[in-house]
Each structure stands twice: as C-alpha cells, then as structure tokens.
N, C-alpha and C positions, 0 to 999 in steps of 0.2 A: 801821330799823337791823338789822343781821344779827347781831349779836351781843349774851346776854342772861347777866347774872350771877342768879344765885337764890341765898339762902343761910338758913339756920338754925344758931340755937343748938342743943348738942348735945342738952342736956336737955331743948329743946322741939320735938324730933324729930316732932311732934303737931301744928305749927305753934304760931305765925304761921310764914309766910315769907315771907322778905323778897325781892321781884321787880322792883327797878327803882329807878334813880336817878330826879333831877327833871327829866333827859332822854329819858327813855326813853320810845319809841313810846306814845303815846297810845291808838292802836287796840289795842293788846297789853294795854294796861294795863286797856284798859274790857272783852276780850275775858276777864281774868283775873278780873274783878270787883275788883282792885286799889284800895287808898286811897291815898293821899298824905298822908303825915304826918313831921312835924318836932318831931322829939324834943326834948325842953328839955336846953335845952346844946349844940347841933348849928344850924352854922348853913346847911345844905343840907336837901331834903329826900327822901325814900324811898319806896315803894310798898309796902305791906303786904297781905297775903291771910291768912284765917285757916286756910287748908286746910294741909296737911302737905306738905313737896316733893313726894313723892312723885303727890299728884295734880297738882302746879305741872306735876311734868315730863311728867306724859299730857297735859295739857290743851295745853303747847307742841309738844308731839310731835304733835300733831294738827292743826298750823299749819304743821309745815314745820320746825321748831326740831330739831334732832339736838344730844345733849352730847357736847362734847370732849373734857370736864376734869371734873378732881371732885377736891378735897381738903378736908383737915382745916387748922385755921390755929386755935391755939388749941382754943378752947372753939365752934367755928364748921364748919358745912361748908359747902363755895360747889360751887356747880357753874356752868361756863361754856358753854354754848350758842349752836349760830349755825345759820343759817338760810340758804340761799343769795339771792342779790338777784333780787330780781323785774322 
C-alpha cells in the first residue's frame, strides 16, 4: 500500500503511536515492530508502536515513505504518508 496514516495524542507526544489500520501492510508493520490491538469498545482493529512519531517518521523515511500532510484534529496529530508503487 502506498499510503500510510500515523497519528498521536497530543499529550503523548512521547508515544504510543498509532501506525496502521487492520489493513495495513504487514511487511510495514513487522518492519515497525507494530502490535495489533482492539480496544474495548471498537470493533476494528489498530497497530501500535511505543516509540514517538517522530522515530515512526525516520524509520518510514527510510523505506521510501515521504509525508504529505500533517495536522491537528482535536486532541490528535495524524500525519499522512505515501510511498511511490514498486
């Protein structure tokens, strides 16, 4: 997939960050060290890292991922990433 959302809470700027839906690249995800985990109350689930974006976005940077976008939404920052197709 070429395209990847990351996002954090603003207070936990320190991590966790959150790296991926229950679709998202596999390779990416074992490549982040990524969990999969489904919150109670939610009935999809998510990919968690405990590092800080900030190393999310080296370590994708270093696979080819460039970010687009970057905003605030709430109490939230997402940044949106893509990669070109291989």
């Amino acid at each position: 997939m070429p395209y990847i959302l990351i996002s954090t809470q603003i207070r936990l700027e320190t991590g966790p960050t959150n790296v991926g839906d229950e679709d998202s690249d596999p390779a990416v995800m074992n490549y982040l060290g990524a969990r999969k985990m489904t919150m109670l109350g939610n009935n999809f689930s998510e990919y968690h890292v405990d590092e800080p974006p900030r190393m999310v976005l080296n370590k994708l940077e270093q696979i080819g991922f460039r970010v687009l976008t970057m905003t605030g939404v709430g109490q939230t920052l997402v940044w949106c990433l893509h990669r070109d197709a291989e």
